[in-house]
Wavefront OBJ file of the C-alpha trace (Angstrom):
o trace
v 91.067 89.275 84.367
v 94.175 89.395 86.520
v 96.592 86.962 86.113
v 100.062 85.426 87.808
v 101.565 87.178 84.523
v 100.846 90.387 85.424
v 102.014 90.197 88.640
v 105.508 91.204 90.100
v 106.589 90.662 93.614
v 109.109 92.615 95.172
v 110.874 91.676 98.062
v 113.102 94.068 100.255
v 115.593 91.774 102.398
v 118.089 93.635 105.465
v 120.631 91.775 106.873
v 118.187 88.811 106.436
v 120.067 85.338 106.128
v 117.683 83.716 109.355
v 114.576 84.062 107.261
v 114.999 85.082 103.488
v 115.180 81.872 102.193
v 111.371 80.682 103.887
v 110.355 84.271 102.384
v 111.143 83.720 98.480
v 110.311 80.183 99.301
v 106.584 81.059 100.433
v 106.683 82.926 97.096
v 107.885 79.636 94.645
v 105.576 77.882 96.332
v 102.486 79.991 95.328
v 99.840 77.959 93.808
v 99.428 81.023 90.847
v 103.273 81.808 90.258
v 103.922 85.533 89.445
v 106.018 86.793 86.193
v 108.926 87.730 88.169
v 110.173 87.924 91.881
v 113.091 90.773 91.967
v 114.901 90.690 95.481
v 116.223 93.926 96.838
v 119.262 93.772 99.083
v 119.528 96.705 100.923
v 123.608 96.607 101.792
v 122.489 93.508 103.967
v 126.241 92.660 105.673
v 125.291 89.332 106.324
v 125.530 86.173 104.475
v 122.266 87.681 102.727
v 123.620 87.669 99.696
v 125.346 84.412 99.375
v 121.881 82.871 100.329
v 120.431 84.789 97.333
v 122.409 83.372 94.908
v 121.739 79.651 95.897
v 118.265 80.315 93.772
v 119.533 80.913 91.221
v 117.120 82.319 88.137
v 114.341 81.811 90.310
v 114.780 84.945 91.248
v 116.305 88.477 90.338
v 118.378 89.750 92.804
v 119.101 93.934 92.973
v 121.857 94.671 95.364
v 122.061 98.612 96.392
v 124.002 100.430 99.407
v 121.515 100.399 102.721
v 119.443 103.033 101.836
v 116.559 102.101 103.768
v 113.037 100.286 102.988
v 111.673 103.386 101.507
v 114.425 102.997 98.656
v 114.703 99.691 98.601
v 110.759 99.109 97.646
v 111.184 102.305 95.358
v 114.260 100.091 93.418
v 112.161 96.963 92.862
v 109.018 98.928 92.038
v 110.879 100.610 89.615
v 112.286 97.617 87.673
v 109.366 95.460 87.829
v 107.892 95.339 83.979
v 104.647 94.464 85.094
v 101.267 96.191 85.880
v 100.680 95.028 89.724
v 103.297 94.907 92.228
v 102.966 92.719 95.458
v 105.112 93.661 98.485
v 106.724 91.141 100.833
v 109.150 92.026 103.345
v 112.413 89.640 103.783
v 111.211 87.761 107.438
v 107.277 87.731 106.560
v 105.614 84.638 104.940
v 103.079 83.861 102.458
v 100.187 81.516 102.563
v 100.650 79.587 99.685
v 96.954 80.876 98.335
v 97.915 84.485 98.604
v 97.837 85.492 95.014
v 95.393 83.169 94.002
v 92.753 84.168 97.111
v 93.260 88.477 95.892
v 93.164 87.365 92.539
v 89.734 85.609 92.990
v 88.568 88.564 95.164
v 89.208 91.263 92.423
v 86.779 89.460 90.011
v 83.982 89.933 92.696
v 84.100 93.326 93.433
v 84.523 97.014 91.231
v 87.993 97.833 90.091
v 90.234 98.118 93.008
v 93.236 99.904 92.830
v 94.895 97.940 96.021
v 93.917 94.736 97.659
v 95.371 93.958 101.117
v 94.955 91.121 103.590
v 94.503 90.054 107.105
v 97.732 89.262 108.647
v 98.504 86.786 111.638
v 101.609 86.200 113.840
v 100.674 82.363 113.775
v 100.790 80.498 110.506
v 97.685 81.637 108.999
v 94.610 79.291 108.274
v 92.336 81.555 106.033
v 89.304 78.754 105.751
v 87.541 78.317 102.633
v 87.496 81.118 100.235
v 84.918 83.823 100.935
v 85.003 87.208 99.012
v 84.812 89.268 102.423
v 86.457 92.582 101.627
v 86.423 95.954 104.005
v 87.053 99.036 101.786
v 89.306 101.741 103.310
v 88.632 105.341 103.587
v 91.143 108.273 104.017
v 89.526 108.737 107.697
v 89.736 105.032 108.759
v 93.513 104.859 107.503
v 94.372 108.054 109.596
v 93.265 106.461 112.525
v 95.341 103.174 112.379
v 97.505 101.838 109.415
v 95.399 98.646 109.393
v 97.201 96.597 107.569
v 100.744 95.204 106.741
v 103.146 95.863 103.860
v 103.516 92.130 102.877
v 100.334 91.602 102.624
v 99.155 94.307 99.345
v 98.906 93.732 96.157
v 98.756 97.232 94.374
v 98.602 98.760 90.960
v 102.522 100.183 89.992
v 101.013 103.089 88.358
v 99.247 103.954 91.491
v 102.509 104.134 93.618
v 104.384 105.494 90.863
v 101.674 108.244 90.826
v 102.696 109.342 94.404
v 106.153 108.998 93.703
v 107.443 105.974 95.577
v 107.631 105.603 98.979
v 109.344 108.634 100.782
v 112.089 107.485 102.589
v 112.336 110.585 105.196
v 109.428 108.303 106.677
v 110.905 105.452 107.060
v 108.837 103.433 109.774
v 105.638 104.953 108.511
v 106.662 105.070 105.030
v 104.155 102.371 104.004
v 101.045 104.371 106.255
v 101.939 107.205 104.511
v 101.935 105.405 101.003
v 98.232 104.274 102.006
v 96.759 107.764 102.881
v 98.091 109.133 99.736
v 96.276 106.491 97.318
v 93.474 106.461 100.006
v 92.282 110.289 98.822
v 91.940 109.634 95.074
v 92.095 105.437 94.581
v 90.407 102.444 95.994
v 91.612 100.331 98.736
v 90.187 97.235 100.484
v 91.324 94.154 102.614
v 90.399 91.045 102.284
v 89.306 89.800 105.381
v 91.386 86.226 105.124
v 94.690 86.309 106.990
v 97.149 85.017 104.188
v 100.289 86.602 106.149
v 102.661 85.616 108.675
v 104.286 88.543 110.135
v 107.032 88.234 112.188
v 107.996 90.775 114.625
v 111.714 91.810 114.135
v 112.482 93.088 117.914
v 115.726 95.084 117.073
v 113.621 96.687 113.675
v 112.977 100.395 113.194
v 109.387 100.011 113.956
v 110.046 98.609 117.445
v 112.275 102.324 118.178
v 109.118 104.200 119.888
v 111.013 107.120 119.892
v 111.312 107.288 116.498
v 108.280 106.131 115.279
v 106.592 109.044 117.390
v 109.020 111.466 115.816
v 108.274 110.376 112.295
v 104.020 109.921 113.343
v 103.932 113.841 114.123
v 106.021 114.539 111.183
v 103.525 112.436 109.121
v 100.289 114.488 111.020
v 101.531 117.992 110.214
v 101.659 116.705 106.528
v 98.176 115.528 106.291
v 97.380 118.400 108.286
v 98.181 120.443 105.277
v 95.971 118.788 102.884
v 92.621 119.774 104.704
v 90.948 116.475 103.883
v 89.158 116.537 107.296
v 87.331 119.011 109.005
v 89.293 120.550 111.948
v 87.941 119.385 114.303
v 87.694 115.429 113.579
v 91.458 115.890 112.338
v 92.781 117.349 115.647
v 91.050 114.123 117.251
v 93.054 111.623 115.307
v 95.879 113.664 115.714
v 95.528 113.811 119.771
v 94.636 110.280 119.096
v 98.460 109.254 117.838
v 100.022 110.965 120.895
v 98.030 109.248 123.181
v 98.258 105.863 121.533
v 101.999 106.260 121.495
v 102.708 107.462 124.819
v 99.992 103.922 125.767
v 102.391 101.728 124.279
v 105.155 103.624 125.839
v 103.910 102.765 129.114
v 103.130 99.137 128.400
v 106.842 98.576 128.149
v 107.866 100.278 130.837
v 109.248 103.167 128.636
v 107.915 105.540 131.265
v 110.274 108.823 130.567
v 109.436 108.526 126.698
v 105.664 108.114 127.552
v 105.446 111.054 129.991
v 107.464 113.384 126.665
v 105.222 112.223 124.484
v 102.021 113.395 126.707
v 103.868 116.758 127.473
v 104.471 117.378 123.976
v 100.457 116.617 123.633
v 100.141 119.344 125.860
v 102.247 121.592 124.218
v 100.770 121.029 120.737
v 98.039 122.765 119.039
v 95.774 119.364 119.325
v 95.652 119.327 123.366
v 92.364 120.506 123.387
v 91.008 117.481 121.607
v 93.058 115.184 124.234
v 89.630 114.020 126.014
v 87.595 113.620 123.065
v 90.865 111.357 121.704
v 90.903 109.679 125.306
v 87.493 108.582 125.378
v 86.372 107.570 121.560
v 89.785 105.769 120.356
v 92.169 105.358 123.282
v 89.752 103.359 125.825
v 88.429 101.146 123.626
v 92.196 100.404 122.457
v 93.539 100.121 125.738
v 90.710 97.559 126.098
v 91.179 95.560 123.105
v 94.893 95.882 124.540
v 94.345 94.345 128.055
v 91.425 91.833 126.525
v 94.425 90.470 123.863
v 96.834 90.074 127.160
v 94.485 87.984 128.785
v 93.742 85.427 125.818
v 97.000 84.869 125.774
v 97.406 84.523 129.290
v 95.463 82.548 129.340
v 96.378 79.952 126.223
v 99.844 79.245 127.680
l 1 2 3 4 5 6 7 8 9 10 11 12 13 14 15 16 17 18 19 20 21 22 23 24 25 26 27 28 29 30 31 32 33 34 35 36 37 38 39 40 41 42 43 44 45 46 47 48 49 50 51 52 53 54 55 56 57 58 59 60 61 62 63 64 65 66 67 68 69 70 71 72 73 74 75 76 77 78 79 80 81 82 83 84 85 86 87 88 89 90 91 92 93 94 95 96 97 98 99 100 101 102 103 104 105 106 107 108 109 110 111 112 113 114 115 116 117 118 119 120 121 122 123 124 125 126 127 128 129 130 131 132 133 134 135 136 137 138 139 140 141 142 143 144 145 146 147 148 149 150 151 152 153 154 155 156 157 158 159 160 161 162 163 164 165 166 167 168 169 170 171 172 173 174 175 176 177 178 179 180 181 182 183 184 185 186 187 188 189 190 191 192 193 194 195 196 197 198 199 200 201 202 203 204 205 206 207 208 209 210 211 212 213 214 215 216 217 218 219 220 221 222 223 224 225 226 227 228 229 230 231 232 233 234 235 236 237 238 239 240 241 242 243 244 245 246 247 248 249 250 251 252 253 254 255 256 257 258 259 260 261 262 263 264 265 266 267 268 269 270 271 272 273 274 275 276 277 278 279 280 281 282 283 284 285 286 287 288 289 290 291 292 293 294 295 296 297 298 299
């Protein structure tokens, strides 16, 4: 059975000094305490590091030029003596039940070799325990990453397998991490959101631009491992352009969004554009518009 003592949690920190302190703090206060918590500082040039050492030995603290989050997971991964590894990024929170809830959950189901969570931008309220868990396929994770870094717990061996997170895909390093164990391992979420993620507007992941950039460069590698038929895998593909140049336009990024559909056009997927259109992008453009009007209508 799985226990706190097998448990390392790594947590990569950026120029983090508003919120690094509630981070490692959501971690102390766990109610099952892992063996070790190893901080990565990732050549923050804030008062990052000052902030770190007010713990202490709480914590283990591994400072490294900015390399990126790619490397700086990779670091603390690498150190950690342990046989699990859970991920926490420097301005996400914890529910204090975290480890204990994915814990409980891996005694009710087969061997997983990675257990994720729901996630919420609100402090999360996950109810009373139930052992709800949605396991992952290769097909459903090349449709949408659908979940978020800080909220996995996942075998070392079985990143260390893959070799690390690649940091030429930095902003979809961790997607990319999660199709790679999704072809050979087993993945599932617990459907309890036990994570408070926090939007960093000025982050990597909020540069469109790139993120499209780095998406196709992440599609022509899956493309090579022929996991799909052509057909469905040319959908999904289509599907990412189109999704992309969608939230393009819903912030008024209208230039990028019209590139993004003209390099659709000019890629070998355009033929699957309608197909893409009609069985992923309408029913996310409607979950889109549905979400805008709940919280419309709450404030």
């Amino acid at each position: 059975m799985l226990s706190g003592e097998q448990i390392t949690v790594v947590i990569t920190a950026y120029n983090s000094q508003e919120t690094i302190s509630r981070a490692i703090d959501s971690v102390l206060d766990q109610t099952v305490q892992p063996k070790e918590i190893i901080v990565v500082d990732d050549g923050s040039t804030d008062a990052t590091a000052q902030i770190l050492l007010s713990f202490d030995d709480k914590i283990r603290v591994i400072s490294q030029r900015n390399q990126g989050p790619s490397a700086a997971r990779n670091t603390g991964i690498k150190a950690a003596k342990t046989t699990w590894i859970a991920l926490l990024d420097g301005d996400d929170l914890w529910h204090r039940e975290k480890l204990q809830r994915q814990i409980k959950a891996l005694e009710c189901t087969d061997e997983l070799d990675l257990i994720a969570s729901s996630w919420s931008r609100t402090p999360p309220d996950p109810g009373p325990f139930t052992c709800t868990l949605t396991r992952l396929s290769y097909i459903s994770l090349l449709i949408m990453n659908r979940f978020q870094t800080s909220t996995v717990l996942v075998k070392k061996a079985s990143i260390e397998e893959h070799g690390g997170f690649n940091p030429s895909l930095d902003t979809v390093e961790d997607w990319a991490m999660w199709l790679k164990l999704s072809s050979s391992k087993r993945l599932a979420i617990l459907e309890q959101p036990l994570v408070l993620y926090r939007d960093n507007p000025t982050g990597v992941s909020k540069d469109l631009n790139e993120f499209f950039k780095k998406t196709v460069l992440l599609i022509d590698q899956e493309a090579s491992q022929g996991l799909l038929n052509t057909d469905l895998f040319n959908k999904v593909a289509a599907w990412h352009y189109l999704r992309i140049a969608a939230n393009m336009g819903l912030t008024k990024q209208y230039q990028s969004a019209l590139q993004v559909v003209l390099a659709l056009y000019r890629s070998k997927y355009r033929a699957n554009a309608f197909p893409a259109a009609r069985d992923y992008l309408a029913p996310f453009l409607i979950s889109r518009l549905r979400r805008r009007k709940l919280v419309g209508s709450s404030q």
